[in-house]
C-alpha positions as CSV (number, residue, x, y, z in Angstrom):
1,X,-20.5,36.4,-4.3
2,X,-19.2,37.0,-7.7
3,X,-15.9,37.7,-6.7
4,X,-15.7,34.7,-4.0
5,X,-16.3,32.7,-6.8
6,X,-14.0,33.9,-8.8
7,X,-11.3,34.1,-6.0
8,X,-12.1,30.3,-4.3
9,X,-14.0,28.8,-6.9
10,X,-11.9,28.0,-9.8
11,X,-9.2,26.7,-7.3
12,X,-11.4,24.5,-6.0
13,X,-12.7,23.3,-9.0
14,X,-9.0,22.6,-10.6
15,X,-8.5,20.5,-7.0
16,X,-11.4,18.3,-7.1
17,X,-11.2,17.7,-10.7
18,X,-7.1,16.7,-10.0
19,X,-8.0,14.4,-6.5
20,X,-10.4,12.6,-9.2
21,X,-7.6,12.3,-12.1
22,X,-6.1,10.3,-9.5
23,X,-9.0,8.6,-7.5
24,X,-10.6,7.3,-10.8
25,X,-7.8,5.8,-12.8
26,X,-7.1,4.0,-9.1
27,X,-10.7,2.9,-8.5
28,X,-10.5,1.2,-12.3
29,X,-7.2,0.0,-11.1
30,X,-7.8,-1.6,-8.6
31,X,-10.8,-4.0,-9.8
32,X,-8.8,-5.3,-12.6
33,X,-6.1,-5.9,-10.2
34,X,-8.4,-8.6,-8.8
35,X,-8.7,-10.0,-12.3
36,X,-4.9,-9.6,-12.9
37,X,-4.5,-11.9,-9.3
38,X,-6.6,-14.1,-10.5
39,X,-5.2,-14.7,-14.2
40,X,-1.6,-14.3,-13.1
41,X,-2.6,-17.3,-10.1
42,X,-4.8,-19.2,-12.3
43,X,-1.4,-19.6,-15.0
44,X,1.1,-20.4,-12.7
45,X,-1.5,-23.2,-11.5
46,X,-1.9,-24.6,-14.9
47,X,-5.4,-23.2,-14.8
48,X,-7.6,-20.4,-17.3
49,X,-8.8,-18.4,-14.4
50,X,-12.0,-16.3,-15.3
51,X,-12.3,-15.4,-18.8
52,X,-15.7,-16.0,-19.2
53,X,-17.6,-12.5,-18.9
54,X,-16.5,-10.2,-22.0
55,X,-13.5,-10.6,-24.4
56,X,-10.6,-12.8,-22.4
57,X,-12.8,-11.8,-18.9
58,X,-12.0,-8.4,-19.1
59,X,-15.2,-7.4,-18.0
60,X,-15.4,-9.9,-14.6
61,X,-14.6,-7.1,-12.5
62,X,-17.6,-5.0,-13.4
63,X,-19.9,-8.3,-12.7
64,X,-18.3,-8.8,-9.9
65,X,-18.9,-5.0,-8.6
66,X,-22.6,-5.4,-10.3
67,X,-23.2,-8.6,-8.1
68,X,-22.2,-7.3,-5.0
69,X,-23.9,-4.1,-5.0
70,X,-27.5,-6.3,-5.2
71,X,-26.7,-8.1,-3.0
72,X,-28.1,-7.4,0.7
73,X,-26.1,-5.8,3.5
74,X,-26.5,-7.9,6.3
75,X,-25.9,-6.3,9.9
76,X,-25.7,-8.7,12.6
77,X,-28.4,-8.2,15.5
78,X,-26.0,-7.7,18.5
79,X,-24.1,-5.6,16.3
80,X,-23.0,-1.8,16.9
81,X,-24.9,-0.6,14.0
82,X,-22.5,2.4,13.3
83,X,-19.1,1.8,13.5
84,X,-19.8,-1.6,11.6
85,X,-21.0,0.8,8.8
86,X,-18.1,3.4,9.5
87,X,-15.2,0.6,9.5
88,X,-15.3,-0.3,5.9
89,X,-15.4,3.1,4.9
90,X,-12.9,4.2,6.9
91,X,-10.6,1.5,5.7
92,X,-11.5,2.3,2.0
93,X,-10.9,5.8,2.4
94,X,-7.7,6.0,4.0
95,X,-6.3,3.5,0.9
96,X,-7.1,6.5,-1.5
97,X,-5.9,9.9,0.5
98,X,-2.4,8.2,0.7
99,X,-1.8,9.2,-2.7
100,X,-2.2,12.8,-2.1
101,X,1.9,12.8,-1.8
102,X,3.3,10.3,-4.1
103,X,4.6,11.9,-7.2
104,X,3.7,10.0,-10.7
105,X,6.1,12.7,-12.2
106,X,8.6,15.6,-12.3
107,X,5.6,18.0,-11.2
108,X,2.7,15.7,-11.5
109,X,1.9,15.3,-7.4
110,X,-1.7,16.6,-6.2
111,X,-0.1,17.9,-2.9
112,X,3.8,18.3,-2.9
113,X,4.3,18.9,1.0
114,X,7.8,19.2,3.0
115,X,6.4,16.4,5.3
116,X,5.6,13.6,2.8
117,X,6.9,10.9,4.7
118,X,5.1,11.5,7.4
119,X,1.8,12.1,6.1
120,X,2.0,8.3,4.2
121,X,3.2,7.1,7.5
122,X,0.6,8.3,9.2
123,X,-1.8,7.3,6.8
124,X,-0.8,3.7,6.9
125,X,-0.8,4.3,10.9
126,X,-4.7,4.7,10.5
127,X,-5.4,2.1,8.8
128,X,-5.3,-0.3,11.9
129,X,-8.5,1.6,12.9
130,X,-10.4,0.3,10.5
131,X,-9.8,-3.3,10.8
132,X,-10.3,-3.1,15.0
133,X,-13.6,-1.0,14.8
134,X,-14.8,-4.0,12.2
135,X,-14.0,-6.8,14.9
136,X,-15.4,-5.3,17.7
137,X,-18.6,-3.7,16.2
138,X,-19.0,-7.3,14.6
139,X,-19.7,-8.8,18.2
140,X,-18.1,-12.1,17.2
141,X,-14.9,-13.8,18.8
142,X,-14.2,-14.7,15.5
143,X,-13.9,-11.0,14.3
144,X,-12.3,-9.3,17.1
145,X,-9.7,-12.3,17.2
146,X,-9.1,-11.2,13.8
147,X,-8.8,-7.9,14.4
148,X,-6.5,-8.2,17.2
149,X,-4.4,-10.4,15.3
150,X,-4.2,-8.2,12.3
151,X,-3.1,-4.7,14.9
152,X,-0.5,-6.4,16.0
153,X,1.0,-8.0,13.4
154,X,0.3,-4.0,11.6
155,X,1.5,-2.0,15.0
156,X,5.1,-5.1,15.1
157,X,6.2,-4.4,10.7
158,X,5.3,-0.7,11.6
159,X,8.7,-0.2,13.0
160,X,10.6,-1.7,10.9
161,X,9.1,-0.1,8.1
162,X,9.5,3.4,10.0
163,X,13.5,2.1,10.7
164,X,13.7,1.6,7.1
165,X,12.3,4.9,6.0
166,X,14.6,6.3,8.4
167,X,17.5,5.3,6.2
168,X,16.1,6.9,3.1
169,X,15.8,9.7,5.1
170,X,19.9,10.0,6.3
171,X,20.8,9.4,2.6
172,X,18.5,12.4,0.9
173,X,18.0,14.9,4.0
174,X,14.7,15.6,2.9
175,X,10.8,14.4,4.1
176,X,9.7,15.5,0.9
177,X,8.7,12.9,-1.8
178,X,9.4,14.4,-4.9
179,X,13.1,15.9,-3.6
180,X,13.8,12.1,-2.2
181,X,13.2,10.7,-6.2
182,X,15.1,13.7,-7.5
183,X,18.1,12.8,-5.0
184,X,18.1,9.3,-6.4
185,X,18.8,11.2,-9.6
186,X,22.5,11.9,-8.4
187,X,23.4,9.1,-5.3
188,X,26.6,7.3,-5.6
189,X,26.1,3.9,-6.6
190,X,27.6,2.5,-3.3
191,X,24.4,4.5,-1.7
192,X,22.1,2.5,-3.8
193,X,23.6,-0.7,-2.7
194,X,24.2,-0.2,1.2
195,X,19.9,0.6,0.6
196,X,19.1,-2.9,-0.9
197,X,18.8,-5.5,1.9
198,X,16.4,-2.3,3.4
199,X,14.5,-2.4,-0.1
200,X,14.1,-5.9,1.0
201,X,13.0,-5.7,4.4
202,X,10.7,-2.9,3.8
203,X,9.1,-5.4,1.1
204,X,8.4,-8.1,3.2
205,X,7.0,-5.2,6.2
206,X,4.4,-3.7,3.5
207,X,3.3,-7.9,3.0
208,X,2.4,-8.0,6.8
209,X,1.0,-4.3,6.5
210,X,-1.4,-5.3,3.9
211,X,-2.3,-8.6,5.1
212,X,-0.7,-10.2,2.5
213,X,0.2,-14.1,1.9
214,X,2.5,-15.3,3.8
215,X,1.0,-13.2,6.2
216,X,-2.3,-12.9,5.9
217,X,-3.2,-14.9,9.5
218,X,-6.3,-12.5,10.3
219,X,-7.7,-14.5,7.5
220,X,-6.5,-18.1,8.3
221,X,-9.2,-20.3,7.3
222,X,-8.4,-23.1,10.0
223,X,-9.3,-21.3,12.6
224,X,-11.1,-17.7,12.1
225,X,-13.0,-18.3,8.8
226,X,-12.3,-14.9,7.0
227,X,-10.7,-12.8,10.5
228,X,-12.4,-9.7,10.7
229,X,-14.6,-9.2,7.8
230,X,-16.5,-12.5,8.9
231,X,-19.7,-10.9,9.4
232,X,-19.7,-8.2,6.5
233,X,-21.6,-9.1,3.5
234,X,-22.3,-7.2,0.0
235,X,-20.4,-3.8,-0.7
236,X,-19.5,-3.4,3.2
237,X,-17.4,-6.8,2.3
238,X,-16.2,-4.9,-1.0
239,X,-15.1,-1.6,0.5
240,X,-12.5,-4.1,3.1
241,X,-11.6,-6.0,0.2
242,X,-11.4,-2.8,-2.7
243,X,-9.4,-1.7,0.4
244,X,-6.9,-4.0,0.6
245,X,-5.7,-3.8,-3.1
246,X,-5.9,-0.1,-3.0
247,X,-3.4,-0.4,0.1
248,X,-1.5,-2.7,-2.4
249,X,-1.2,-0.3,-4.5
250,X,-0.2,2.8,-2.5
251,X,2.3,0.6,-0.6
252,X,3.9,-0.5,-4.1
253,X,4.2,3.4,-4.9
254,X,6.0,3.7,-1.7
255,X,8.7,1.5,-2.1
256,X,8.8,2.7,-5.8
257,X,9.5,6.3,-4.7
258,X,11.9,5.4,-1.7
259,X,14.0,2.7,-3.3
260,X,13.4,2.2,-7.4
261,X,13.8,5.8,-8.1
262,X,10.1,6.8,-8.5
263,X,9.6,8.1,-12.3
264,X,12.8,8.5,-13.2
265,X,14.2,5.9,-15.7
266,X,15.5,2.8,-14.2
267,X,19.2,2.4,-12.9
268,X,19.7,6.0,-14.1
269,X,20.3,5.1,-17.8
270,X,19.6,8.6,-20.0
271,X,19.0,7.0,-23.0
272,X,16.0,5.9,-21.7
273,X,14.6,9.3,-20.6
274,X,12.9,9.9,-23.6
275,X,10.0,7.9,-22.4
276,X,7.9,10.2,-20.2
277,X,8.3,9.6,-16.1
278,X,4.5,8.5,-15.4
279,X,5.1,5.4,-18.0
280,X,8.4,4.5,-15.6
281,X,6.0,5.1,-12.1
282,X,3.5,2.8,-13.6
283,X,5.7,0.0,-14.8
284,X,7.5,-0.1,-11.9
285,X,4.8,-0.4,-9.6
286,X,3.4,-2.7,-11.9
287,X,6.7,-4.8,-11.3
288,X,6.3,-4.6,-7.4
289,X,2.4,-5.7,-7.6
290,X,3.2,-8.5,-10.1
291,X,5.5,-9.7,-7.0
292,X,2.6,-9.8,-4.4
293,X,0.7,-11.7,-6.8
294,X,3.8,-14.1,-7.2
295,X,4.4,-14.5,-3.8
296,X,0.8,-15.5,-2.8
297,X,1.3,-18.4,-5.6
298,X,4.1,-19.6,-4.8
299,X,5.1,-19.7,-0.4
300,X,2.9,-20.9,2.3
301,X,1.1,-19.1,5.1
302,X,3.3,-18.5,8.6
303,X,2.2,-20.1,12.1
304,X,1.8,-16.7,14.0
305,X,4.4,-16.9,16.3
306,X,6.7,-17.4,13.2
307,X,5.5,-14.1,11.7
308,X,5.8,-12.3,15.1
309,X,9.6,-13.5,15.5
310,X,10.6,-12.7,12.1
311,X,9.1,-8.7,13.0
312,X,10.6,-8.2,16.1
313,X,13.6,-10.9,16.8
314,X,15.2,-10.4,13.0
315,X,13.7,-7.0,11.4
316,X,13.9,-4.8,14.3
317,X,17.3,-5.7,15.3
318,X,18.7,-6.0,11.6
319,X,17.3,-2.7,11.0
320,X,18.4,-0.8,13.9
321,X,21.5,-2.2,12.9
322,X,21.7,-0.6,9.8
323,X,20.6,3.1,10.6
324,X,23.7,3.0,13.1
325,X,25.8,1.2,10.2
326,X,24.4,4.2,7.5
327,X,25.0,7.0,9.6
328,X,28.2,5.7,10.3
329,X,29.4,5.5,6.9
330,X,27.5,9.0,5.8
331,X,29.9,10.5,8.5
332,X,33.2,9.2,7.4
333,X,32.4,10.1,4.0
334,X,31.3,13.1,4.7
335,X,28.1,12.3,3.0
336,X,25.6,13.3,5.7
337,X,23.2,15.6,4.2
338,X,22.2,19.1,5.5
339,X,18.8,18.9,7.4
């Protein structure tokens, strides 16, 4: 026993302790990024926002946790008892295990796998799971109209984004997450530019993925109150909605690692490496979720047949397009990496 201890223990150990350095920090991240939305919003509205509960609000997110865990969970009659229970977790869970892969640093990654891309694709893949067991183990029109609305609109900006990953992938020959940020390190600058309009469009996918404004119809108000999570209540409601910024999160990682260079210092100036990568990760996802909070201030919400055409009559095309256009070029140059 002694010796399985010494041989399994201690490795296990150093994992769980490194899965909660990461799950933590994100957990505490993620309810003050709720207070940050609001703040940010309540500013560019001429408005305080919440800054009520401890010095400047700071401590509105722990109410608001405090609030909804006394409050009682509510499972509708007709309900299926299980999965309604299951969904939320489900949901919650697969926003944390994305960031198994992402790299904060040269090094500083919990699981540094040759398939990388793949495993946060497939992650984001599962997330539609969640969201459709919710509507239909709600039993309400309302719920599963939601939720039907939501996998589509997920399922149509999945392949785009998987188009746009694509040409990531021609430029650094590599699924691996920490070797495509350390290729970054050395790309021509005509590289970084022919990327940019797919920096763009992978953007505005990872909006529609998370349900974001101006795309957030499985929650339009008019007509299907609050989409899929209608009939949740207490911390079944928070897991969805913990959910949802933790997906904002991981997805803001993402396109920091594929297209702003991950934790390397930003447009490649040396001076600046002095500061250590995690600070750069941080700020720059930072950045990306300042943008989401921006956005939802500032444009309206799509009709739904807008948001479909945009996904399949303009993104698809465009980026087909440009993985035909990128392997083009990478073969005249003679820039086509090794795979």
């Amino acid at each position: 026993m002694n010796e399985l201890f010494v041989e399994y223990g201690i490795p296990l150990a150093f994992i769980a302790a490194k899965i909660l350095c990461i799950v933590v920090p994100l957990i505490i991240c993620v309810a003050y990024l709720t207070l940050a939305e609001r703040r940010v919003i309540g500013l560019m509205q001429l408005r305080r926002g919440p800054n009520m509960v401890g010095p400047f609000g700071l401590l509105q997110p722990i109410a608001d946790a405090l609030k909804l865990m006394f409050k009682e969970i509510i499972i509708p009659q007709p309900a299926d008892k299980v999965v309604f229970i299951l969904a939320p977790m489900i949901t919650f869970v697969l926003s944390l295990i994305g960031w198994a892969v992402i790299p904060f640093d040269s090094g500083l990654v919990l699981a540094d796998i040759n398939v990388g891309v793949l495993y946060v694709m497939a992650i984001s893949s599962l997330s539609v799971y969640g969201i459709i067991m919710a509507g239909w183990a709600s039993n309400s029109k309302y719920a599963f109209l939601g939720a039907v609305r939501s996998s589509a609109q997920m399922i149509s900006y999945e392949v785009s984004m998987g188009l746009v990953i694509v040409t990531v992938l021609l430029t650094t020959g590599t699924l691996n997450l920490s070797e495509i940020v350390e290729m970054q390190r050395h790309s021509p600058w005509w590289i970084e530019i022919l990327l940019m309009p797919m920096a763009v469009v992978f953007f505005i996918s990872v909006l529609a993925e998370t349900n974001r404004l101006p795309f957030d119809l499985p929650e339009a108000e008019a007509e299907l109150v609050a989409g899929y999570n209608v009939e949740y209540s207490s911390m079944t409601f928070a897991l969805f909605f913990l959910g949802e910024y933790a997906n904002m999160i991981l997805v803001s990682g993402m396109t920091t690692t594929f297209f702003l260079g991950g934790y390397l210092p930003p447009f490649g100036i040396k001076f600046l490496s002095f500061v250590p990568g995690f600070i750069w990760f941080i700020l720059k996802v930072s950045f990306l979720l300042f943008c989401f909070l921006w956005i939802r201030a500032t444009l309206p919400r799509y009709r739904y047949d807008q948001l479909m055409r945009l996904g399949w009559k303009v993104f698809l095309p465009l980026t087909l397009f440009w993985v035909v256009l990128m392997s083009s070029i990478l073969v005249y140059t003679d820039r086509l990496p090794n795979v």
